[in-house]
C-alpha positions as CSV (number, residue, x, y, z in Angstrom):
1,X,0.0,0.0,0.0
2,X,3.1,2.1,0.2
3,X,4.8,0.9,-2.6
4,X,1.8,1.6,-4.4
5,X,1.2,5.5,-4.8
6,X,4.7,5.8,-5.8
7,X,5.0,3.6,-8.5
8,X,1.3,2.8,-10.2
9,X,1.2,3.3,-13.5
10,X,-1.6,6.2,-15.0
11,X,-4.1,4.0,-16.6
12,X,-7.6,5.4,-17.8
13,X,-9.7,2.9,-16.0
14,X,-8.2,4.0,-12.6
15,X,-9.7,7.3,-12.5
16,X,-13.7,5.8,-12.6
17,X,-15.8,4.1,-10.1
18,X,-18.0,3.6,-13.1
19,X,-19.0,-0.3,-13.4
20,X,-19.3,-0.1,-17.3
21,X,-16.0,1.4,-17.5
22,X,-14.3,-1.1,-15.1
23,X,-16.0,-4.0,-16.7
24,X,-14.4,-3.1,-20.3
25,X,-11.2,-2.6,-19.0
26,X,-10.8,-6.4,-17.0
27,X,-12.6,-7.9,-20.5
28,X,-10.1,-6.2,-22.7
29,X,-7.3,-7.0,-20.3
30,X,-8.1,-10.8,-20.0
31,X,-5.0,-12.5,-21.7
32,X,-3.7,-9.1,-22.7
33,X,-1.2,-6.9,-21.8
34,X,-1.9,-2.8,-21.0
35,X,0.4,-2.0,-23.8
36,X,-1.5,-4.1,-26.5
37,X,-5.0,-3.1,-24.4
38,X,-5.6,0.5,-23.8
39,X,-5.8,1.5,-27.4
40,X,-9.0,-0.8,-27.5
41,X,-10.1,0.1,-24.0
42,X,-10.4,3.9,-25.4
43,X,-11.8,3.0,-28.8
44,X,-14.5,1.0,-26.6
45,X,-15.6,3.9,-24.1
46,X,-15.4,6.4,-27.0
47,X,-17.7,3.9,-29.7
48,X,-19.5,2.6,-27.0
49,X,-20.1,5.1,-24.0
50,X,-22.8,3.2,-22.2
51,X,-23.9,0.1,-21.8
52,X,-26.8,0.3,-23.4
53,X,-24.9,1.8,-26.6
54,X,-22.9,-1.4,-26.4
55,X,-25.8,-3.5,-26.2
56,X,-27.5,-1.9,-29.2
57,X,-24.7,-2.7,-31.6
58,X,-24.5,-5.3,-33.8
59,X,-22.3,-8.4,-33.3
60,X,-20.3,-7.9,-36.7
61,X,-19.4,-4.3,-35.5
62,X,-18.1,-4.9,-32.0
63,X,-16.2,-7.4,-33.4
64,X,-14.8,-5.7,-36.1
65,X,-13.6,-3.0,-33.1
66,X,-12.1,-6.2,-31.0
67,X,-10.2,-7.2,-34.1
68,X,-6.6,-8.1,-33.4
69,X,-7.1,-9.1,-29.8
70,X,-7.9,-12.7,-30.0
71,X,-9.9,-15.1,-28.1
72,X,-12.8,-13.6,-29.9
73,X,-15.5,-15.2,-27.2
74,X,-14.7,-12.7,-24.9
75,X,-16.0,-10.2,-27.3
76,X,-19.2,-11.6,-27.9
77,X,-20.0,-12.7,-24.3
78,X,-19.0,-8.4,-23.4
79,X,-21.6,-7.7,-25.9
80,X,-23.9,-10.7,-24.4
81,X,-23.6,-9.0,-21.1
82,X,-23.9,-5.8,-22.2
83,X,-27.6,-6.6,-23.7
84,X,-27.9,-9.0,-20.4
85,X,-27.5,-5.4,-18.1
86,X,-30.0,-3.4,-20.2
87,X,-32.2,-6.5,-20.3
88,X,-32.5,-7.8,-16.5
89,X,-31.2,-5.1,-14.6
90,X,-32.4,-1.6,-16.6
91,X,-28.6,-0.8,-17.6
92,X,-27.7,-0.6,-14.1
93,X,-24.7,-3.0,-12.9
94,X,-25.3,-5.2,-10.1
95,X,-23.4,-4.1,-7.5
96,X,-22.3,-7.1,-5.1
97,X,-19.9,-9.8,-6.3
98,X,-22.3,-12.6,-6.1
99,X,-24.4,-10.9,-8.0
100,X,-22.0,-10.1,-10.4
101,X,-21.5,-13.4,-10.9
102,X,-24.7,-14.2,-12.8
103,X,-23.5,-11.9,-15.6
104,X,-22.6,-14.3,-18.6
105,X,-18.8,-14.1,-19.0
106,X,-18.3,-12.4,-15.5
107,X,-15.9,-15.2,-13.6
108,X,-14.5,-14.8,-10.0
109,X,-12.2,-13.0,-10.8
110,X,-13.9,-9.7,-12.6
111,X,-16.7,-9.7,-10.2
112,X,-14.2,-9.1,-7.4
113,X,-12.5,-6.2,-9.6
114,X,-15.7,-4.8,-10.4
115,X,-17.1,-5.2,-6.5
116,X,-14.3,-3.9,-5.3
117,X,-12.8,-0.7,-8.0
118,X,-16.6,0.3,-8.4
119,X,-18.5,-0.5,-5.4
120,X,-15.5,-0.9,-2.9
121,X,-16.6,-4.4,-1.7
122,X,-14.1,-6.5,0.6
123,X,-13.8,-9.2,-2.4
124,X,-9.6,-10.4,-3.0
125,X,-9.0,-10.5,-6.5
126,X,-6.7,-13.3,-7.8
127,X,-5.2,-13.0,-11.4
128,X,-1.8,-14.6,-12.3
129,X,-0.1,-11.2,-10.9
130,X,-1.4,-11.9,-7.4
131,X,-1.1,-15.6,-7.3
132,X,3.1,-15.0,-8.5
133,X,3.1,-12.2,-5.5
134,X,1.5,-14.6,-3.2
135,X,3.6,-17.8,-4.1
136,X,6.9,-15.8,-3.6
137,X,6.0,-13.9,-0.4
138,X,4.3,-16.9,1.1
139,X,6.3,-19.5,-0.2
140,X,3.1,-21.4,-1.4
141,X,4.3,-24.8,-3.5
142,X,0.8,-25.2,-5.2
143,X,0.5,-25.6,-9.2
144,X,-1.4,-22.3,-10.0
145,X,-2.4,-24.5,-13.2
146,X,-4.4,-27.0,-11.7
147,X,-7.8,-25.9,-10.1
148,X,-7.9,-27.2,-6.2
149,X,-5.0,-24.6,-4.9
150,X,-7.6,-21.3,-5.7
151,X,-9.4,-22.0,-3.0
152,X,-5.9,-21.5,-0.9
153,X,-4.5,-18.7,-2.5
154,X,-8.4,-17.3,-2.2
155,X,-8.6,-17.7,1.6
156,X,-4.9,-15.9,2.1
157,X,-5.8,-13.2,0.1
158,X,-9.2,-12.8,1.9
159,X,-7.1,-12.2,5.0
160,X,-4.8,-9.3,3.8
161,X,-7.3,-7.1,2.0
162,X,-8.0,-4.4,4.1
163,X,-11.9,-3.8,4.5
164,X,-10.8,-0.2,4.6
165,X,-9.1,0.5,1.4
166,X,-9.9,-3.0,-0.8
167,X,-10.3,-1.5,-4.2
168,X,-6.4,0.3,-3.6
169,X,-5.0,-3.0,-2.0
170,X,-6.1,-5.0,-4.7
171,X,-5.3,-2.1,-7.5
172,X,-2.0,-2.9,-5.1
173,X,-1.1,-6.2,-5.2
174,X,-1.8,-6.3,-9.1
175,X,0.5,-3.6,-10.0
176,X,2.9,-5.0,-7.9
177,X,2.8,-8.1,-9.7
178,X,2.9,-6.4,-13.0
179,X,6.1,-4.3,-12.7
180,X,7.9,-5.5,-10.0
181,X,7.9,-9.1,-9.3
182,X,7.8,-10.1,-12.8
183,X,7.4,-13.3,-14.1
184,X,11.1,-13.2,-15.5
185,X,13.6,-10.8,-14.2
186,X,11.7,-9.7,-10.9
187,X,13.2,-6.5,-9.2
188,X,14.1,-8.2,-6.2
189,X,17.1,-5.8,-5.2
190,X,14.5,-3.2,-4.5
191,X,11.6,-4.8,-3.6
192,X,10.1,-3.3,-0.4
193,X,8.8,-6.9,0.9
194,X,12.4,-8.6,0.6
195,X,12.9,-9.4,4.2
196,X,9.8,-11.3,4.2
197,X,9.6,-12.9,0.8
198,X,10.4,-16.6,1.1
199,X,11.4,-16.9,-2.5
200,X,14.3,-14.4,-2.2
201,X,15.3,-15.7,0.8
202,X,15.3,-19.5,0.0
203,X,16.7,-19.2,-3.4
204,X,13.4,-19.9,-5.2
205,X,12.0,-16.7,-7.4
206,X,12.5,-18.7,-10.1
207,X,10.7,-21.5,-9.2
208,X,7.9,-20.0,-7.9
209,X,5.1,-19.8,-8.5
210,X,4.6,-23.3,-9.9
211,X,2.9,-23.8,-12.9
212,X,2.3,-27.3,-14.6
213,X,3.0,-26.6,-18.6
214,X,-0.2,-26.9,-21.1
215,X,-0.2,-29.5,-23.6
216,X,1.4,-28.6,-26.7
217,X,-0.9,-27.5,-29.4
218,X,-1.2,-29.2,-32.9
219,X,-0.7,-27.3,-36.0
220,X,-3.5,-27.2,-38.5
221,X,-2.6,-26.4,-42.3
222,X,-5.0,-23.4,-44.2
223,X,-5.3,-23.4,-47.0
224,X,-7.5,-20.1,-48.6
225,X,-8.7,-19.6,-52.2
226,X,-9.0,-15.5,-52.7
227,X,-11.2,-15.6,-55.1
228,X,-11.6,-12.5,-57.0
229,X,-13.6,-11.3,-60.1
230,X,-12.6,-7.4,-60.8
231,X,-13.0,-5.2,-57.9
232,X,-15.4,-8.1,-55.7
233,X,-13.7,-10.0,-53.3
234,X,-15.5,-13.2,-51.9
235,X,-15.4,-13.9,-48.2
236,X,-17.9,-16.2,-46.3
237,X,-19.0,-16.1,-42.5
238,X,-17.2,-18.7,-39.9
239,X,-20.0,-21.3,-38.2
240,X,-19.7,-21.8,-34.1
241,X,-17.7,-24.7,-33.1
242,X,-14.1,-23.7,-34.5
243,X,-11.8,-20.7,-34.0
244,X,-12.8,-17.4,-35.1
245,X,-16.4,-17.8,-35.2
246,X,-18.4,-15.5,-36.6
247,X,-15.6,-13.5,-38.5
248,X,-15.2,-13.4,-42.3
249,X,-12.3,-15.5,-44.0
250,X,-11.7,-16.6,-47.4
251,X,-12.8,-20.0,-49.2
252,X,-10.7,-22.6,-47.0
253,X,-9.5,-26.0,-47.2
254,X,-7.9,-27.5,-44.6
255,X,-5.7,-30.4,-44.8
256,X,-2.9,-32.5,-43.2
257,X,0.0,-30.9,-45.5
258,X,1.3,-27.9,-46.1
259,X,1.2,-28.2,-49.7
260,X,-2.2,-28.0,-51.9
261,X,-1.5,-29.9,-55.5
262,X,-2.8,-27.6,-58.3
263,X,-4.7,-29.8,-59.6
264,X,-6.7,-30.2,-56.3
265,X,-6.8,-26.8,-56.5
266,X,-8.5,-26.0,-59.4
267,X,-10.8,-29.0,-58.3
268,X,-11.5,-26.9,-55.1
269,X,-12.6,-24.0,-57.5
270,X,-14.7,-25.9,-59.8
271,X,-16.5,-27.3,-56.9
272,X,-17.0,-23.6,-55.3
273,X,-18.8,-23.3,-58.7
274,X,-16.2,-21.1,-60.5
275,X,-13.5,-20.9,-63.2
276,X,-10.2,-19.7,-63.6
277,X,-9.7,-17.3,-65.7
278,X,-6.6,-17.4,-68.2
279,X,-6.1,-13.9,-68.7
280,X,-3.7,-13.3,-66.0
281,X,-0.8,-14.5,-64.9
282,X,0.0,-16.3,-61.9
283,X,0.4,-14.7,-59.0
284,X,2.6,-15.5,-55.9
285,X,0.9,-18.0,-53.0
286,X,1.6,-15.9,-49.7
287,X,2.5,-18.2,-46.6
288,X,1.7,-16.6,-43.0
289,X,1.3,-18.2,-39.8
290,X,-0.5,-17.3,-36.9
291,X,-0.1,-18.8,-33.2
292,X,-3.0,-19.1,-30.8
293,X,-3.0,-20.7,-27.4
294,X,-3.8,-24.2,-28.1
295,X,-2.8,-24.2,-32.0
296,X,-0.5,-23.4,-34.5
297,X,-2.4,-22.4,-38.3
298,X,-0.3,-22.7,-41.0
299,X,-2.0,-20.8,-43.9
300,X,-1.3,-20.8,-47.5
301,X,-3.2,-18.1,-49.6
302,X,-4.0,-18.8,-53.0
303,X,-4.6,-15.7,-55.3
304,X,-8.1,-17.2,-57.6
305,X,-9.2,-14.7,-60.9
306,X,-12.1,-16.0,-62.3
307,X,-13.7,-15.8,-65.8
308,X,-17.2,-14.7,-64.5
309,X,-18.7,-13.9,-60.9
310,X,-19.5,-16.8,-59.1
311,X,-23.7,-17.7,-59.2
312,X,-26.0,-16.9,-56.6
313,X,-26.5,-20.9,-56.4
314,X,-22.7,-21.2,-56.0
315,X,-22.9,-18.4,-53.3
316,X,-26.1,-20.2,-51.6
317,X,-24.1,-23.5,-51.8
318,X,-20.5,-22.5,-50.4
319,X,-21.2,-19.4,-47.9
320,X,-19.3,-16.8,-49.7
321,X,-20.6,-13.2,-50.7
322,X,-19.2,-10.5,-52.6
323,X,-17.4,-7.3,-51.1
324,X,-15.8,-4.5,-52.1
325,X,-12.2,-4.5,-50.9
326,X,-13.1,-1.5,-49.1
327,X,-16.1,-3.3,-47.2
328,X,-13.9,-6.0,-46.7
329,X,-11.9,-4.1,-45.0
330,X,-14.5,-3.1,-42.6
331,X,-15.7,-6.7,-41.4
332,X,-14.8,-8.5,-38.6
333,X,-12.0,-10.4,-39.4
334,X,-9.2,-12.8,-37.9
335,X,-5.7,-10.8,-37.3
336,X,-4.6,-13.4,-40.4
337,X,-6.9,-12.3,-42.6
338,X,-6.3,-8.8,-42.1
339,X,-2.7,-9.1,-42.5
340,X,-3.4,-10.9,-45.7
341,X,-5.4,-8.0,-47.0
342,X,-3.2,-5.4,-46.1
343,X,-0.4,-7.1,-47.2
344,X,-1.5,-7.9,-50.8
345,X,-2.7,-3.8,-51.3
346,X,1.0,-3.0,-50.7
């Protein structure tokens, strides 16, 4: 609570005891760093000023405004919630942690940041910052990774928040975590809790806190047909039960190599209900990859002209639609795809 004053960083959501406002800042920081996050945060609160704006906007827009953050469910669960508070509770936030709790895509720990920043209830939050803080100081051998030791690090953290000042302790304990004892290269030499850390004194800041490694992810092999006739670019919708649902991507075909024969190519095409065209020449395949927590994609993207526009039976059939490249631009679309975009205007 000392260390605190001297050394927090100036961040937006700091200066509001508005629920809204605190609620889009631990959504957008879930699995994100402040760096990568507050240019979202401020596009958010400046597109979306109240709840009940947020809630009135379409899916396809707030996505498109959460593109290049990832873990895309967290985007449509905010805007879930969002219509949730204007629905059940008149746009007003409940204001108890329990409560909060019935929000879809509120867990443990936002509830206890939004109890506590907004409505100053004695509620410990626990993110990986406080659980590294706690394991070091306390010297707490549980794998953070594995569900049972919560309830541990819940109940010690229950016992230092002050009922006085909770939403500053907690605002505390996070920073603290954040900037000075790091996951990496912690600043033990100065840190104000040395004496009583039993990492530093035992030799173990390195080894703490313990955390059981995730399974390594498979890698999955993309491989996208741009298919283009004149200015129209065709793009089709993602279905639930895969990554990126509900954002725009090109034709795809996904296989178990890298490599997609030519041949099977211009199958894929025919199929799709088109034809090459043999008016231009071949362009380059562009390769990118993109890593996400669980998997690895591997995409290949295949530059397809074709000799007319592709049928409205075609389009019924596959999916796809036709876009500008200027409204493609402006749909919600994974980082890759974007990237792709951008990097074939150039």
């Amino acid at each position: 609570m000392e260390w605190y004053p001297r050394h927090r960083r100036d961040l937006p959501w700091r200066h509001t005891r508005d629920p809204y406002a605190i609620w889009l800042s631990e959504v957008i920081l879930q699995q994100t760093r402040v760096k990568q996050g507050l240019p979202y945060y401020l596009d958010f609160v400046t597109t979306y000023p109240t709840v009940h704006d947020l809630a009135a906007a379409a899916e396809d827009e707030v996505l498109r405004h959460w593109q290049g953050l990832g873990y895309y469910s967290r985007a449509r669960n905010m805007h879930h919630t969002a219509q949730q508070v204007v629905r059940e509770y008149d746009g007003l936030f409940p204001n108890t942690y329990h409560d909060l709790l019935k929000l879809r895509g509120v867990g443990q720990y936002t509830a206890a940041a939004i109890a506590s920043f907004a409505f100053g209830e004695k509620v410990a939050v626990l993110d990986g910052n406080v659980y590294r803080v706690l394991s070091r100081v306390f010297g707490i051998t549980s794998d953070i990774a594995a569900p049972a030791p919560r309830k541990e690090f819940q109940a010690l953290a229950d016992t230092l928040i002050p009922a006085a000042a909770p939403d500053e302790f907690n605002q505390a304990i996070m920073e603290f975590g954040a900037i000075q004892c790091t996951p990496l290269k912690p600043d033990c030499l100065f840190c104000p809790l040395q004496s009583q850390c039993y990492a530093f004194q035992h030799g173990m800041v390195q080894e703490l806190p313990v955390k059981s490694k995730a399974k390594a992810g498979r890698t999955r092999y993309f491989h996208y047909l741009v298919l283009r006739y004149g200015d129209t670019l065709y793009l089709k919708k993602r279905g639930p039960k895969d990554i990126w649902q509900g954002l725009y991507d090109f034709a795809l075909t996904e296989t178990d190599a890298a490599e997609l024969p030519a041949a099977e190519l211009v199958d894929i095409v025919a199929a799709l209900g088109g034809q090459l065209t043999t008016n231009r020449a071949e362009e380059p395949v562009v390769s990118l990859r993109h890593v996400l927590s669980h998997q690895k994609v591997e995409a290949r993207f295949y530059p397809v002209w074709l000799e007319h526009p592709l049928s409205s039976q075609a389009l019924a059939a596959s999916g796809l639609a036709p876009f500008t490249l200027e409204q493609a631009h402006k749909l919600p679309k994974p980082i890759l795809i974007a990237n792709y975009i951008d990097k074939s205007q150039k």
